[in-house]
C-alpha positions as CSV (number, residue, x, y, z in Angstrom):
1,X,-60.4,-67.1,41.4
2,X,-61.1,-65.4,38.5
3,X,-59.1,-66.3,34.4
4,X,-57.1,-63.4,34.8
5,X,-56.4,-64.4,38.4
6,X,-55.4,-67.8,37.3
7,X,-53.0,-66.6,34.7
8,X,-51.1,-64.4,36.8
9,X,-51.2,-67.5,39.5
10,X,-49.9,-70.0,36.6
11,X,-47.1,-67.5,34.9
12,X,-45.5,-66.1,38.6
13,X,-45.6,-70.2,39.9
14,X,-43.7,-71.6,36.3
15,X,-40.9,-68.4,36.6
16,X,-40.3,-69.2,40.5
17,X,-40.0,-72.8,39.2
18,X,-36.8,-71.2,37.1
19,X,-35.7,-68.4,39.6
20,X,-34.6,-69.5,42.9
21,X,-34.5,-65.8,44.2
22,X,-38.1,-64.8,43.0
23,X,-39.0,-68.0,44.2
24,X,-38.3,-67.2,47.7
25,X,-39.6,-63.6,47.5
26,X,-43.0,-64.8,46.0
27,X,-43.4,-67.9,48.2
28,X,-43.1,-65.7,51.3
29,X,-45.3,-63.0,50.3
30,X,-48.3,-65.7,49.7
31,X,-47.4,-67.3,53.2
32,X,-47.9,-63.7,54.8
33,X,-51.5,-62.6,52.4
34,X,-54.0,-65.1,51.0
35,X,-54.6,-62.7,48.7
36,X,-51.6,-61.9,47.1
37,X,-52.5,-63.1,43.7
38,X,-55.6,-60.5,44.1
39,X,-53.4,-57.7,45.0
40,X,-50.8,-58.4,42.6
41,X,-53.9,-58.4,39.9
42,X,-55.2,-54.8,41.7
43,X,-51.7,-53.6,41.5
44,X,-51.8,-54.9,37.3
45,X,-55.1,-53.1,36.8
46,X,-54.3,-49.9,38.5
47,X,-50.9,-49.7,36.0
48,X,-53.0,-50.3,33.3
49,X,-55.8,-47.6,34.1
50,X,-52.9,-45.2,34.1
51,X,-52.2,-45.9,30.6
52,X,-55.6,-45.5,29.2
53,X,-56.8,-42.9,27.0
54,X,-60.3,-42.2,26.8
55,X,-60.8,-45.2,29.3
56,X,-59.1,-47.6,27.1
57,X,-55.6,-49.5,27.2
58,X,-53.8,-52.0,25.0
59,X,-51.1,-53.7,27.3
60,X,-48.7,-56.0,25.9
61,X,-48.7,-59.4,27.8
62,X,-45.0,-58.9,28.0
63,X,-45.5,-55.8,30.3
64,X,-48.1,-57.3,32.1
65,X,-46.5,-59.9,33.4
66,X,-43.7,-57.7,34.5
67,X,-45.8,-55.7,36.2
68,X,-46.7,-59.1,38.1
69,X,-43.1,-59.8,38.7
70,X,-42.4,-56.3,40.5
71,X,-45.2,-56.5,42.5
72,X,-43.5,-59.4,44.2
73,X,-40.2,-58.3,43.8
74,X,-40.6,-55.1,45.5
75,X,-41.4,-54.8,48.8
């Protein structure tokens, strides 16, 4: 697993600690992949490349993480 991996991993697991109904959505989506963390960090990287100008992107950690929220909160 790679840092960024591992941050993603660490952030999602503390706000399903405090949210009951993410919780559930983002327990059962690692149940059914192995590699939801991984997707979840394609799905980050692919919003970010869309941002980019020139090839290059400056993403608050704020939207990041949100990204990683609504990959798990949408189906």
């Amino acid at each position: 697993m790679s840092t960024f991996e591992k941050i993603i991993k660490d952030y999602l697991e503390k706000r399903a600690k405090g949210d009951a109904i993410f919780a559930e959505k983002f327990i059962e989506r690692c149940r059914k992949d192995a590699k939801a963390i991984e997707g979840c960090c394609a799905y980050i990287t692919a919003e970010a490349k869309k941002k980019a100008v020139k090839g290059c992107a400056v993403i608050a950690d704020d939207e990041v993480f949100g990204w990683a929220m609504h990959y798990f909160d949408e189906n």
